[in-house]
N, C-alpha and C positions, 0 to 999 in steps of 0.2 A: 778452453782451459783443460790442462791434463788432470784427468782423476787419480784422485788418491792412491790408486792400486797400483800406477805405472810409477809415480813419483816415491811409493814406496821402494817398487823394485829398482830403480836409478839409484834412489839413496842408500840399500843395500848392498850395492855392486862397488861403495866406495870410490865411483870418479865423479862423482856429480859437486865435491867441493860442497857450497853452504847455498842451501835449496831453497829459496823462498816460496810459499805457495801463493797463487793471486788470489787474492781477497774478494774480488768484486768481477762481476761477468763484463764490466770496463776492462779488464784487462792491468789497470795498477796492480803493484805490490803493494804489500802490508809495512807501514811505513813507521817509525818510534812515533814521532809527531800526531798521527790518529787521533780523534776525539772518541774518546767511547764514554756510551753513557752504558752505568753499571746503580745496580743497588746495593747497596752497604749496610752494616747491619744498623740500622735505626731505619730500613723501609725506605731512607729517605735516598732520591735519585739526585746524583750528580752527575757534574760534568767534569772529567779529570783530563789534561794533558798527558798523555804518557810519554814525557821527557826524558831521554835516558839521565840517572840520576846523577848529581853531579854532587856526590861524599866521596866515602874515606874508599868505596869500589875499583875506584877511574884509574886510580893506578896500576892494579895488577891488571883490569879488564883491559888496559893499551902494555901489557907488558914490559910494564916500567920498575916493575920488581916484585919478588915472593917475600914473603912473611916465613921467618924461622920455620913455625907451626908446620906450614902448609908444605914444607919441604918433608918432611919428617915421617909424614903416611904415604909417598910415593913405594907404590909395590910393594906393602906391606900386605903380603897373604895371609897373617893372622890375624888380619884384622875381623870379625867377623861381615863387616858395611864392604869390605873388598871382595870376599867369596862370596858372598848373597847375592849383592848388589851391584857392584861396579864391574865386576870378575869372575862368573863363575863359572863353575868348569865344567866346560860346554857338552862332552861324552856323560857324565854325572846326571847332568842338567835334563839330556833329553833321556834319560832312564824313567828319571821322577816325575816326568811331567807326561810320560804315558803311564806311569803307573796312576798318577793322580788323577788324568782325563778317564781313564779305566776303572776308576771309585776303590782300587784295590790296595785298599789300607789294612795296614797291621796297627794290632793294639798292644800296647803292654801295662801291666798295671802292677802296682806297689801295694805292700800289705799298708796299712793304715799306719799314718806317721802322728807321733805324739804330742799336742798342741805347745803354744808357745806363748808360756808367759800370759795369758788372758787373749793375745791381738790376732796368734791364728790357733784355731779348735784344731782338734783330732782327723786329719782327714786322709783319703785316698787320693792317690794319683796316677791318673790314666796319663801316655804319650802313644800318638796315632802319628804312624808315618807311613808314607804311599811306598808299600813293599817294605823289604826289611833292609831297604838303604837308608845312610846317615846321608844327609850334605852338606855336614859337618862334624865337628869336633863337638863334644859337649864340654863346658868350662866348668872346672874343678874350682869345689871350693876354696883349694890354696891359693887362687888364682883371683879372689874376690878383692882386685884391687882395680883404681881409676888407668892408672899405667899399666896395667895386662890384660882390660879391660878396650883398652885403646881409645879415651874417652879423648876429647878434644883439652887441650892444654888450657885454654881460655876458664873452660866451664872446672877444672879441678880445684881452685882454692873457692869457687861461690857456693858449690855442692858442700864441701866440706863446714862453710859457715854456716848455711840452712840446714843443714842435716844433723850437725855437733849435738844435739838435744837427744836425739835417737840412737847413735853408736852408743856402744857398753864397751868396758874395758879397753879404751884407746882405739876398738875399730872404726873403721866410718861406714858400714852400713850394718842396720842392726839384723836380727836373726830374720825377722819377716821379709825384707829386704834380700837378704840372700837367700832366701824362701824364691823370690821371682827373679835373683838377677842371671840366671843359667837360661833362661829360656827369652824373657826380654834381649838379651845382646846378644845370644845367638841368633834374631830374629826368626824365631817360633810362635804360630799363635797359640794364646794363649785365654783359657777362661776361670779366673779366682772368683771362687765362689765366698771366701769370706771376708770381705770387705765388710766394714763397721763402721761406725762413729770416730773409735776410738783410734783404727788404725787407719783413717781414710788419707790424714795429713801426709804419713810416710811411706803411702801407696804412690800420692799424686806424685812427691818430691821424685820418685824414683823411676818415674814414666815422666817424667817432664825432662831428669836427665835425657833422659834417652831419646825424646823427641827432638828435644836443641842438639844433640850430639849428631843426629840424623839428619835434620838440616844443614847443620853447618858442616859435615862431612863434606854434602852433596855440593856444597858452594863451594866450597874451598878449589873441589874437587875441579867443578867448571872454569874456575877463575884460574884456577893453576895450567890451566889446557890452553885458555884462552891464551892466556901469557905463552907458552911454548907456541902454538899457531904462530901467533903476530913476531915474533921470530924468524921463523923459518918462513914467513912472507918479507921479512927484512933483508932477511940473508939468501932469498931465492933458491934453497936449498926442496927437496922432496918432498911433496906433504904425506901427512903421516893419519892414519885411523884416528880419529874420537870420539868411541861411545859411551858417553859421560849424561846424558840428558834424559828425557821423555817429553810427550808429547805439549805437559805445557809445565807449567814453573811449580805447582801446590804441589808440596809432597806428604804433609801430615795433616791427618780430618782429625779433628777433636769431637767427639757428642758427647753434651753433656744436657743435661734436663732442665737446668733454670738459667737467667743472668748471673745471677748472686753466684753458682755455680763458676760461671765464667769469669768472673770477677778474680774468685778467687785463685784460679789457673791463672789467669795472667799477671798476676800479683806473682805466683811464683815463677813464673816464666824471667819476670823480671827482676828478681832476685838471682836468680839462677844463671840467665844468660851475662852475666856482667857486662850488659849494654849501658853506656856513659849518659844516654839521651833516649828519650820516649816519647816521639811524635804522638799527639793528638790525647794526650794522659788524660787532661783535663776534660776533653768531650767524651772521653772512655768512661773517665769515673762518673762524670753529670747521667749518664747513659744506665750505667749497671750498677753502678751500687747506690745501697740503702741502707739507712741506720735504724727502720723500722723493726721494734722490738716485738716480738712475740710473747705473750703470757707463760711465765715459769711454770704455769698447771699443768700446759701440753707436755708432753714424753721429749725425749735430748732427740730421738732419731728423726721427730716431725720439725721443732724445732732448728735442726742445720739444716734438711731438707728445705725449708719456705721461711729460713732467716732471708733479710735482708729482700730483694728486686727478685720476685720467683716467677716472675717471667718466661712462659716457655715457648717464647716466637722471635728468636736472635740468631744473629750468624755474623761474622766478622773475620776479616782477612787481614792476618800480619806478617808482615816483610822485614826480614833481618838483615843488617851491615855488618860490618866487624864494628861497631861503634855504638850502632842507634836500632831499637826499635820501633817499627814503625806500626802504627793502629790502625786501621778501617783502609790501610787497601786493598784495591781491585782484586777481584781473584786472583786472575790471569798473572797478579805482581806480586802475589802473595807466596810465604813458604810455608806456611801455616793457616787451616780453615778452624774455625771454631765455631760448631752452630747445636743449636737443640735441633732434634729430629724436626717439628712442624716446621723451622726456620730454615731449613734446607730442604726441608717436600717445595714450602713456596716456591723458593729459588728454581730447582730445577724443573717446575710443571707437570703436568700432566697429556697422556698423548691428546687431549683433546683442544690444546692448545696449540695455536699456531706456530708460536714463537716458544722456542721453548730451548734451556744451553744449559748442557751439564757437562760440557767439554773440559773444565777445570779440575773433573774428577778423576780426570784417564792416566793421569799418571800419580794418583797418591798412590803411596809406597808403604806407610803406615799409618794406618786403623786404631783411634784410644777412645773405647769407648766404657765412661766412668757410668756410677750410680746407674747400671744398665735395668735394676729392679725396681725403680722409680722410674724408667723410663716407659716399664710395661702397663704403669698406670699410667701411663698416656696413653697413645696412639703407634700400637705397636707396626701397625702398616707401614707408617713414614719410616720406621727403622728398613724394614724389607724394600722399601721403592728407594730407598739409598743404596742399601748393599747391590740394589740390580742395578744400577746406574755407575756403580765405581769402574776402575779402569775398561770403559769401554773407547773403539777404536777413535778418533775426534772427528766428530762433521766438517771442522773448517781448520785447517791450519795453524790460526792463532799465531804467525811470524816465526815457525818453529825451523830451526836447521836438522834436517832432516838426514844428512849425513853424520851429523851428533847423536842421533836416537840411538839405544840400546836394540839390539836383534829382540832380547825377549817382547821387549814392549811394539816392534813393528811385526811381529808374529802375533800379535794379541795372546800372550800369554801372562801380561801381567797379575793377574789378579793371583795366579800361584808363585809368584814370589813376592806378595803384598803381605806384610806381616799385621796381624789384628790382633788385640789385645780387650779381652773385655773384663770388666772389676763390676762384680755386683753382690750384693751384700745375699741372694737364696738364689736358687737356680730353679726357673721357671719352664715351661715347657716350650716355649718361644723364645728362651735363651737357649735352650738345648737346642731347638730348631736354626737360629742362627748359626752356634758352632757345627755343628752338622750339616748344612747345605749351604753355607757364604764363605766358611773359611777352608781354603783351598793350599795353604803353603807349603810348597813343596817339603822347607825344612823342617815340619810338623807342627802337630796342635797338641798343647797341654793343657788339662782341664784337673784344677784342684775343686773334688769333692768333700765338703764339709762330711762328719758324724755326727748325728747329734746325741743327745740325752733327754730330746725332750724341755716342753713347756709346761707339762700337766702342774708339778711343784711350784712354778712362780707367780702362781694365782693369788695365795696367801691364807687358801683356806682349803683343807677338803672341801671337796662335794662329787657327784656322781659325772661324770665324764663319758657317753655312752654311744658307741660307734657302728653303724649300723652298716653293713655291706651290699650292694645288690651287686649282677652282673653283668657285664657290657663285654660283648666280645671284640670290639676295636673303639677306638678314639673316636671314629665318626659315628658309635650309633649311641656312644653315651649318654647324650645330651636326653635324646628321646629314651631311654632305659632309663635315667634319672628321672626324668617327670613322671614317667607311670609310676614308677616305686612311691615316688613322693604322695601323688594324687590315689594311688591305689591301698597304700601302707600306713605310711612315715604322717599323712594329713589327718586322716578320720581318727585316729589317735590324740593327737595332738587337737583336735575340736572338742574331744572330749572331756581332756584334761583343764582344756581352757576355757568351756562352759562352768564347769565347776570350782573355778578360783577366782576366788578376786583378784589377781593380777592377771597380768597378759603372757602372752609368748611373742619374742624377735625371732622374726626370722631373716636372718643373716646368708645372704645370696650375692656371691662373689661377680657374676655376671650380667652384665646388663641387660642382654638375650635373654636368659632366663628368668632376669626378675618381670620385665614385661609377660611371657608369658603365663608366669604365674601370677601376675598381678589380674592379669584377666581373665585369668582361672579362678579367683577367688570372687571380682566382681560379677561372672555369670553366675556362680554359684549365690552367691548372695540374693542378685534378683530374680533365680530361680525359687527359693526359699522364702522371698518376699510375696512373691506372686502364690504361692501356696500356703502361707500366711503360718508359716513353719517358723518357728523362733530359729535363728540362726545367727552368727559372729558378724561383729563389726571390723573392719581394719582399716590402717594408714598403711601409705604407702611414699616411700622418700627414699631419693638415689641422687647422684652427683648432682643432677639439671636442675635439682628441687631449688624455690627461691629461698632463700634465709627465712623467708615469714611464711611459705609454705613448711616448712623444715620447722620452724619454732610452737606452728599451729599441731601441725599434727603428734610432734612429741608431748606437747600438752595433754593432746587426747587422750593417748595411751598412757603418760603417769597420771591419771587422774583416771583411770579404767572406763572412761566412756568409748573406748575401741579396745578390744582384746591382742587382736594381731597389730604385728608391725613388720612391714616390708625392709630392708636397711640393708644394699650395696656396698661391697669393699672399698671401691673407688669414693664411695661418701665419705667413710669410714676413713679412708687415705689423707684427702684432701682437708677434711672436715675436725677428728678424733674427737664427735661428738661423744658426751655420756647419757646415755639413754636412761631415764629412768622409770622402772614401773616393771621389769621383766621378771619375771618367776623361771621362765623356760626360757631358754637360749636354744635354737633348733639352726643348724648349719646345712642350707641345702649341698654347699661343698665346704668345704675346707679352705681356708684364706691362703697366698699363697705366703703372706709376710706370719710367720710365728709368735710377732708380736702382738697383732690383732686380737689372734684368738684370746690371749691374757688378758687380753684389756676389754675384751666383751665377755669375758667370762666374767670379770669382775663388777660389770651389771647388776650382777644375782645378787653380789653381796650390798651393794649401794640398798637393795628390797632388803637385804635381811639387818639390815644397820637401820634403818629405816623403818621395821617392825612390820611391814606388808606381807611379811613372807616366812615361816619357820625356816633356818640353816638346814634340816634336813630334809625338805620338800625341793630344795633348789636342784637344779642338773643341766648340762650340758649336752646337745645328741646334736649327732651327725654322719651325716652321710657321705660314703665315701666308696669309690672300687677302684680296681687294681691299677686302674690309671691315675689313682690322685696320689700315687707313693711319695713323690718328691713332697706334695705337701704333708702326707701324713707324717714320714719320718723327721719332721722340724718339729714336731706337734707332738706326738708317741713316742719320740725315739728311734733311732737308728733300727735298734735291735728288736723291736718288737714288728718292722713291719714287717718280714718275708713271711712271717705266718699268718698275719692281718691278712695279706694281700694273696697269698698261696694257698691258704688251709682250708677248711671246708666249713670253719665256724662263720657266723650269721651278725650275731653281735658280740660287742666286745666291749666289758665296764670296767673303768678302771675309777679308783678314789683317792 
């Protein structure tokens, strides 16, 4: 069998016509007929026929005729899916793509723009492009329509019916919207940092256009080609170049964090695509959705987050017609991926594994990746073992005509013209770390940074607020500069405040690392002190793994003060939105990275002072922070107060 390398360079060379690769060391081709057995997203293995389909396709794919539409984007260079994607200009192309492989990016940034209506805050915006080339036009806001926009004919009047709730004054997209649609349709990546509750609806609607518009481009696009071929094999006229393809059919990954999540996406999907017919609806909905209610006591943002099937081990593959869409198939047949990060680690394995195919990923083309700050309370790994496994070059053929693939994509250059888009409600340092080392597009990367104002005020009461500094000179020796301060400073203080009250102190410990280590920094000390028959503190200790009845045992303990201390995880904290009762002192070994936490544990103190356990003016907050925890402190402090937190030479910092 020829390898890969030589079959790439034949199909490069343009006379090799329509290249099959052999499938088997038998020496067969790869045939439509095939049984492949695949897993789909309910885990569950089947056995599918891969029949070539026989709908509303079979017409244009035997060149029996075009569709209006589809005549319509021929050689339209304004389009921006034509210069990116299908076309682009190949002198330009290889500018940016050594400036990109060379890391030599320019920055530019905007003074801070003034919020909008409640849906988007006050923020800055950075644009990084490799060197100070464009490789494109950027679209003017006069320009903010579906027809200069070049959106597909089909999707214009369903967009305009789901969306009518959000335009103002007769437009169809409202301000937040054309807040992202300059960098969305120029295919730019991009990272919005303020995604909410409130605006999450007309975030989706507006990335889902653009996802359906991007597939159905791509088809259109194939099917239109195909039809011209079968032509010019009718009429035995010249054959002619087509590189319209990539290496196998999936071109948009969706991550998203729960089912209920998914549910919701493809509910708008289906609104939006104006598909007549919905293969497999009925096992989709039995599958992902739930009408389990949640307790109105919890907060609106945990609430949509773990409404309904919150499920985070799903993946599911859907295939468009001009007609029907279709649910749960196979990759390989799919134009569309949708999986939570754990449900796409499964899928594609690990090197320790035999068998192991992520070939389905090498030619997505864009990247939607929602609720990315719920994603970091999971298993931020699986995000990175996806971003390393996207457009790489494919182990096996998969039936691809290899004289149809694109140059970028058989130079393995795709992942720099693969546009990523990420929406997450705070920006973490693992989201910074994604845009910074996975997203690569030539046409650039834009990153809306929130301003804040601060949480201190929506507490609902005074009280002391007390922020303690130590120093770390990099990010890797924090951790251990953290625990000495803690065990050196920040604890023999706080033992002693806590011997002498009748309530306790939480101590609120963002990391799971950390909270083990200190958990057993506090148990040695204990049965050091025991052993010397030294009166010393009792503690509990509870994080995500805790059972419900360890969790309910040991918060006992502490409001009823038969334990002083209490150990207590953000990830608990996340999943959980326990209310802790019994705290006097609130002690934060870090800073939480979601803004809201901190409110809502600070609000502990007062449950003790409503409660009558605790004087109003004994209660406080302290915590510890250095010049690496900026992104969390300025959700916390305020914008403006940290360059001097974080820069100056003070120690601690009280605010009331």
């Amino acid at each position: 069998m020829q390898s890969r390398t030589a079959m790439i360079k034949k199909a490069r060379s343009g006379k090799e016509g329509k290249v099959l690769i052999k499938a088997r060391e038998t020496g067969q081709t790869t045939v439509k007929s095939e049984e492949t057995v695949y897993i789909d997203g309910d885990d569950h293995i089947e056995v599918q026929e891969e029949a070539e389909d026989e709908d509303d396709d079979s017409d244009i794919e035997h060149g029996n005729g075009l569709a209006e539409e589809e005549e319509e984007d021929e050689s339209d260079y304004s389009d921006p899916f034509q210069y990116h994607f299908a076309s682009p200009n190949e002198e330009l192309l290889k500018k940016m793509l050594n400036n990109a492989q060379a890391k030599r990016w320019s920055t530019e940034k905007s003074s801070p723009a003034a919020g909008i209506n409640g849906k988007l805050p006050r923020h800055s915006l950075s644009v990084q492009r490799p060197g100070s080339l464009k490789f494109h036009d950027e679209i003017k806001s006069s320009a903010f329509t579906l027809e200069t926009l070049k959106i597909k004919g089909r999707l214009v009047s369903p967009f305009h019916e789901v969306n009518k709730r959000y335009g103002s004054n007769g437009e169809l997209f409202s301000t937040l919207q054309k807040s992202l649609v300059p960098a969305l349709f120029t295919n730019e990546d991009l990272l919005f940092a303020p995604r909410s509750s409130s605006n999450a609806e007309e975030i989706q609607n507006i990335y889902s256009l653009h996802a359906l518009n991007h597939i159905f481009k791509t088809r259109d696009t194939v099917l239109k080609d195909n039809a011209r071929l079968s032509k010019l094999q009718q009429s035995d006229a010249t054959s002619i170049e087509m590189r319209d393809q990539g290496f196998t059919r999936p071109k948009v990954l969706v991550i998203l964090p729960t089912r209920n999540s998914c549910h919701q996406f493809v509910e708008t999907l289906i609104r939006l695509s104006g598909t007549s017919q919905q293969e497999n609806l009925k096992r989709f909905k039995t599958t992902y959705y739930s009408n389990a209610a949640l307790p109105k006591t919890k907060p609106e943002d945990f609430r949509q987050l773990f409404a309904g099937d919150n499920d985070d081990n799903f993946r599911l593959g859907i295939k468009f017609t001009r007609k029907t869409l279709k649910l749960f198939t196979e990759f390989y047949n799919s134009d569309l991926i949708i999986a939570s990060p754990l449900g796409l680690r499964l899928a594609i394995g690990d090197k320790t594994e035999k068998k192991r195919d992520y070939d389905f990923l090498s030619s997505i083309e864009v990247v939607i990746v929602d609720q990315a700050s719920a994603i970091t309370m999971q298993n931020w790994d699986h995000m990175i073992h996806i971003f390393n496994h996207l457009n790489l070059i494919p182990k096996d053929s998969h039936g691809c005509d290899f004289s149809r693939i694109r140059n970028w994509y058989l130079d393995g250059e795709a992942k720099y013209l693969r546009q990523t888009l990420v929406f997450a409600e705070f920006i973490t340092p693992e989201i910074n770390a994604l845009f910074s080392h996975h997203l690569h597009n030539v046409g650039g990367k834009v990153k809306f940074h929130p301003l804040y104002s601060g949480v201190l005020t929506d507490i609902g009461a005074k009280m002391d607020h007390v922020f303690m500094k130590f120093y770390s000179s990099s990010p890797q020796e924090d951790p251990d500069k953290r625990f000495k301060y803690f065990t050196s400073k920040a604890l023999p203080s706080l033992m002693r405040t806590t011997s002498a009250s009748s309530s306790g102190t939480l101590i609120f410990v963002p990391s799971y690392v950390d909270y083990i280590r200190i958990r057993n920094y506090l148990e040695q000390e204990h049965q050091v002190n025991k052993k010397l028959g030294v009166s010393g503190f009792s503690f509990s200790a509870i994080n995500e793994y805790s059972s419900v009845s360890d969790v309910t045992r040991e918060r006992a303990l502490f409001k009823d003060g038969q334990t002083k201390v209490i150990l207590y995880t953000e990830r608990l904290h996340h999943f959980r939105r326990y209310d802790i009762k019994g705290a006097e002192t609130i002690f934060m070994y870090s800073l939480p990275d979601n803004p809201i936490f901190y409110v809502e544990i600070a609000r502990f103190l007062l449950r003790s002072v409503s409660d009558g356990r605790v004087d109003k003016a004994a209660v406080s907050v302290k915590s510890m922070f250095s010049k690496w925890d900026a992104l969390k402190l300025e959700r916390i402090v305020g914008s403006s107060r940290v360059p001097k937190m974080c820069a100056g030479s003070g120690e601690v910092f009280q605010f009331s």
